[in-house]
C-alpha positions in Angstrom: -20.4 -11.0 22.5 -17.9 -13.7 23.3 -15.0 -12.8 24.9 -12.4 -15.6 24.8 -9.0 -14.8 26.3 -7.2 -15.6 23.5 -4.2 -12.9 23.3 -3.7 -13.7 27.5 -2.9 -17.1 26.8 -0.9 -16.6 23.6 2.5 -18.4 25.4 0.1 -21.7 25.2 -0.5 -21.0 21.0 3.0 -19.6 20.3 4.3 -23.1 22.2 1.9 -25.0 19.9 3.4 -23.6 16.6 6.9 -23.7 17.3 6.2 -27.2 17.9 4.7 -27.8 14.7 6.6 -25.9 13.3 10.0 -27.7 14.4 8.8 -31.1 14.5 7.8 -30.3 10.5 10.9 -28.2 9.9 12.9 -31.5 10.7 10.6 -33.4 8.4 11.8 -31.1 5.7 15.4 -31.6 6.2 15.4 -35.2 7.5 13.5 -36.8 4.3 13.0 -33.7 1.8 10.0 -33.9 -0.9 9.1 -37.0 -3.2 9.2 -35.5 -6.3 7.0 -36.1 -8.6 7.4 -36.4 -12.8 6.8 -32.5 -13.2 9.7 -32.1 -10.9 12.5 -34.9 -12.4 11.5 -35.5 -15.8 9.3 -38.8 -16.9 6.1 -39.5 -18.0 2.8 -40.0 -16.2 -0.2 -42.4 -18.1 -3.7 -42.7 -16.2 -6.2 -45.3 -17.9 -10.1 -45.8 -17.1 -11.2 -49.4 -17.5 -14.9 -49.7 -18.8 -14.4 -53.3 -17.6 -12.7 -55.6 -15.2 -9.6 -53.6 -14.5 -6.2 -56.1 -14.2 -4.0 -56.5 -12.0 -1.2 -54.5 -10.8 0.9 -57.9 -11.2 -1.0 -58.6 -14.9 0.1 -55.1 -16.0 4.2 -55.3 -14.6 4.1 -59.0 -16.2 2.7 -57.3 -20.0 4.9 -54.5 -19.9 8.3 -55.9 -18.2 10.3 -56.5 -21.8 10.0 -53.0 -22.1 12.3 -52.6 -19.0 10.9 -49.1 -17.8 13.0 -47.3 -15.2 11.3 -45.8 -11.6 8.2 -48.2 -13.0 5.1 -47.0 -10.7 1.4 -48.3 -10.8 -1.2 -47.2 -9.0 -4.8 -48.3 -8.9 -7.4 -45.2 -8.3 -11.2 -46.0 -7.5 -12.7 -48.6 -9.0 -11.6 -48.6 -12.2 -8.8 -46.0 -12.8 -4.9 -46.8 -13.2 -1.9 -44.7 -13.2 1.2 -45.5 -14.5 4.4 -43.4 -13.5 7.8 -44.1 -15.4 11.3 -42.1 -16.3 10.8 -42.6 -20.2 9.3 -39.6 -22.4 9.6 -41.1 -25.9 6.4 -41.2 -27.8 7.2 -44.5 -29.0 7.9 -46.2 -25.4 3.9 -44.9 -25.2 2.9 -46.3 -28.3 4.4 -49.4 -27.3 2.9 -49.6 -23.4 -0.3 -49.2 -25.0 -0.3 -51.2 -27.5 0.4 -54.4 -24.7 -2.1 -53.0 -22.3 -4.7 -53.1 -25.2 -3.8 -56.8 -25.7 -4.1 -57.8 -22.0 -7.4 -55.8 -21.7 -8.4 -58.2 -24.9 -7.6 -61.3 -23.1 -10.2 -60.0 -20.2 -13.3 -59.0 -22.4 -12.1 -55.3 -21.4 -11.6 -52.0 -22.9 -9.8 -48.7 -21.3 -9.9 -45.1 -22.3 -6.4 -42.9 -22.1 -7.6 -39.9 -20.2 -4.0 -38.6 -20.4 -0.8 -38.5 -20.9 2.2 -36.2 -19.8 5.8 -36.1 -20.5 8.0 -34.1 -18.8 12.2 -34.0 -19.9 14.4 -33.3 -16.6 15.6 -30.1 -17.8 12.1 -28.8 -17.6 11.4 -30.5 -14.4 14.8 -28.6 -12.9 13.6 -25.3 -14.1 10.4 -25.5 -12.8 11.7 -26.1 -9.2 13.6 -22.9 -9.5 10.4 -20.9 -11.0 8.4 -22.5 -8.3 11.2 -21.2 -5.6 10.4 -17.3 -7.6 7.1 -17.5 -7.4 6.7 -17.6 -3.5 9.4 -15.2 -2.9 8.3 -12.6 -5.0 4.7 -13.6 -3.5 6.1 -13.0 0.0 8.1 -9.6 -0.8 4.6 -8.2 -2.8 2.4 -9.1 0.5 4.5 -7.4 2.7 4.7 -4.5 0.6 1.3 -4.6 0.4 0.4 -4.7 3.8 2.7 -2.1 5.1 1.4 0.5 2.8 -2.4 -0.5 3.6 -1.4 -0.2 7.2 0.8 2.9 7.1 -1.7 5.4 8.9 -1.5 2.9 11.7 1.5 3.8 13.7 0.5 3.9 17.7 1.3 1.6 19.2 3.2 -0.8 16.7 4.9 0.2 13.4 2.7 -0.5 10.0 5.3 -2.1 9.1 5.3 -5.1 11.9 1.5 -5.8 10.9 3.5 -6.8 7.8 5.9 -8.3 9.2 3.7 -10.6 11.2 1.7 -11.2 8.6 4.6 -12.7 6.3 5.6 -14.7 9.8 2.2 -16.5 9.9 2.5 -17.1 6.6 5.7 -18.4 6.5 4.8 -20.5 9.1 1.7 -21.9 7.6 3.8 -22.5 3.8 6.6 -24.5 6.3 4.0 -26.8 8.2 2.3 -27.4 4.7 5.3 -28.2 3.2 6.6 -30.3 6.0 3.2 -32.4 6.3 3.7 -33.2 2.5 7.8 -34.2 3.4 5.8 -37.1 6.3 3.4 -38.2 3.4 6.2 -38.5 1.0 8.3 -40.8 3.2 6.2 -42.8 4.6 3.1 -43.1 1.8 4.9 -42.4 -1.3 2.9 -39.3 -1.9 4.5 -37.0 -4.8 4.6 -33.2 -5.3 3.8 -31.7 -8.7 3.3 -28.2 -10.1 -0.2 -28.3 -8.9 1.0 -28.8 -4.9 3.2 -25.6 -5.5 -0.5 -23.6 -7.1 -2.0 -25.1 -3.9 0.6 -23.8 -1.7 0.7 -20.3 -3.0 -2.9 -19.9 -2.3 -2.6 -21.4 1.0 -0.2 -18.1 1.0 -2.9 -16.1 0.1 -5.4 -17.4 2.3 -2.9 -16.8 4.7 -3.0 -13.4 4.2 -6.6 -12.5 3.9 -7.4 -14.4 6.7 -4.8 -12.8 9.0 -5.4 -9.2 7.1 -9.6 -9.3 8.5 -8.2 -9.7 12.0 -5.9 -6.7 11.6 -8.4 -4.5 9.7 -10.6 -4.6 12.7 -7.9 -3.9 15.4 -7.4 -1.0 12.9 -11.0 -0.5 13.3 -10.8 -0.6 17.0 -8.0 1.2 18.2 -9.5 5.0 17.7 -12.4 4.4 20.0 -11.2 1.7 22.2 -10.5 2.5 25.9 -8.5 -1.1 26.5 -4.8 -1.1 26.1 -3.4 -2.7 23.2 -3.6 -5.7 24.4 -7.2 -5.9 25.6 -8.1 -4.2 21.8 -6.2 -6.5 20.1 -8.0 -9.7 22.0 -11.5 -7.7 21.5 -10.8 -7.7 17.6 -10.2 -11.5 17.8 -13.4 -11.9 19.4 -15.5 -10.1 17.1 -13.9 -11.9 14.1 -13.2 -15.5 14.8 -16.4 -16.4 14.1 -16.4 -15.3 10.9 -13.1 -16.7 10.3 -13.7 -20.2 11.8 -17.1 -20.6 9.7 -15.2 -19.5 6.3 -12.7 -22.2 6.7 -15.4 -24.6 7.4 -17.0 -24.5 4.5 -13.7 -24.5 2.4 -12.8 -27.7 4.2 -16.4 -29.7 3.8 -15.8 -28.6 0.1 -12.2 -30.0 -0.3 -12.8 -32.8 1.8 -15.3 -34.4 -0.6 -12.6 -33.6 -3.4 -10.0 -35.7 -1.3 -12.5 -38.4 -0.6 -13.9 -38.6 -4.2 -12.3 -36.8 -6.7 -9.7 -37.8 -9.2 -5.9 -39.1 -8.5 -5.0 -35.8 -10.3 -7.1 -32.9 -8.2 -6.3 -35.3 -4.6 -3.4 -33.6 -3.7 -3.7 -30.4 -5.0 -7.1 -30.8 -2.8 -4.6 -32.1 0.2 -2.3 -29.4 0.3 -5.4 -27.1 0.0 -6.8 -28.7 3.6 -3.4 -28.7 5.4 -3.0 -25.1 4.7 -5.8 -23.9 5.0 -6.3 -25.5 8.8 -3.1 -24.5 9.9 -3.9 -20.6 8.1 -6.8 -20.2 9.9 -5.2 -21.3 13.1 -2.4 -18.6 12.9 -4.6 -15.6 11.4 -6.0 -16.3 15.3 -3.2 -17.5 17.3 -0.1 -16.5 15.8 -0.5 -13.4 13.9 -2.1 -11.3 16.9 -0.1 -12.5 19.5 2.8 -11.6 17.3 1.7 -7.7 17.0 0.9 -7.9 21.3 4.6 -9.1 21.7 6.2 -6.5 19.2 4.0 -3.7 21.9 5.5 -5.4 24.8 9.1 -5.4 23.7 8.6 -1.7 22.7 8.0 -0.8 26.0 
């Protein structure tokens, strides 16, 4: 069996994070998200061209009468187009249709409306504070959670701290996440919708049951192991990295074909996915652990 000295060098990992974690913490508060329709209220159109798809200067010189505010298009692939504006009425649709139908006339083209979504900014407010809900009470259930599945486990460190370490790691993983997507947003216009806040509380639960496997098997560990706590703890990581490190492998061939050729709609879900699911399984081994050694250490 390996036996990588992972906990002995946990000042290196710790240092790591908290510079992730600070240089993406100041992300957050320096340029905040890029919000996207679900979030301030618009309406979001995406087109498939059977054809020869026109030009984003064709398509803003057929729809600029209609004067439409926060006016966004975005060629996807090949032949997919999004359009992104502030209007909701069904009529400004009708009416944006209607001139793209012309212009794809004058080129010998047809497209297909795969979708369309309106969203008002009252519902795009409440769903940022339903979104904010949803991982706190996510966060307060985990650690719950964890603390009663630990609570026979009280020598050396508390049940409770597994918890608490857990919901650290976590927290740590949701913030780099987060702050990855505030970078993207700034400097390549990337938006977050309600599907970035589905992909960040599974990157929470991920999270979790990565860092949980680790801990099960220092549970496992500590009856019959003659190490001290620290030397059990770093045997437990040895005997489960493996596993953890090929799991997230897989995940992350998997999403990286989705980023690479899947739809505009599933890319960032997929993104936020691949970010958080790195950084997870880099703190189920390098964070979480070294947080339960410290806790010991301090005890003493």
């Amino acid at each position: 069996m390996t036996n990588f000295k992972i906990i002995q060098k946990r000042n290196i990992w710790l240092t790591i994070s908290g510079i992730l974690f600070a240089v993406f913490v100041a992300a957050l508060f320096l340029w905040g998200f890029k919000y996207g329709i679900d979030f301030t209220g618009g309406s979001l159109l995406e087109l498939t061209y059977e054809g020869q798809r026109p030009t984003v200067e064709q398509v803003e010189s057929s729809l600029a009468d209609l004067k439409l505010s926060s006016f966004i298009i975005q060629p996807v692939g090949e032949q997919d187009m999004l359009l992104k504006f502030q209007e909701t009425m069904e009529e400004t649709h009708q009416a944006i249709l209607s001139r793209l139908a012309n212009l794809a006339k004058q080129d010998n083209t047809t497209f297909l409306e795969q979708r369309f979504d309106s969203v008002g900014p009252s519902i795009g407010a409440e769903l940022k504070v339903k979104s904010l809900w949803a991982i706190f009470f996510a966060l307060i259930a985990m650690l719950i959670y964890i603390t009663y599945a630990f609570r026979k486990v009280s020598r050396p460190v508390a049940s409770w701290k597994y918890g608490l370490s857990a919901i650290l790691a976590m927290f740590h993983d949701a913030v780099i996440t987060m702050g990855v997507f505030a970078f993207l947003g700034h400097f390549y216009g990337v938006e977050i919708n309600t599907p970035f806040v589905a992909a960040l509380l599974t990157v929470i639960g991920y999270s979790i049951h990565d860092t949980i496997v680790v801990f099960d098997r220092i549970r496992e560990n500590l009856p019959k192991s003659d190490l001290d706590f620290e030397g059990t703890v770093n045997v437990s990581l040895n005997q489960t990295i493996g596993r953890s490190l090929n799991t997230s492998m897989t995940v992350l061939l998997v999403l990286l074909s989705i980023i690479i050729f899947g739809g505009a709609s599933i890319r960032t879900f997929a993104l936020a996915l691949a970010v958080g699911i790195f950084i997870g399984t880099y703190s189920s081994i390098f964070v979480a652990p070294p947080l339960l050694v410290i806790w010991e250490k301090w005890k003493k």
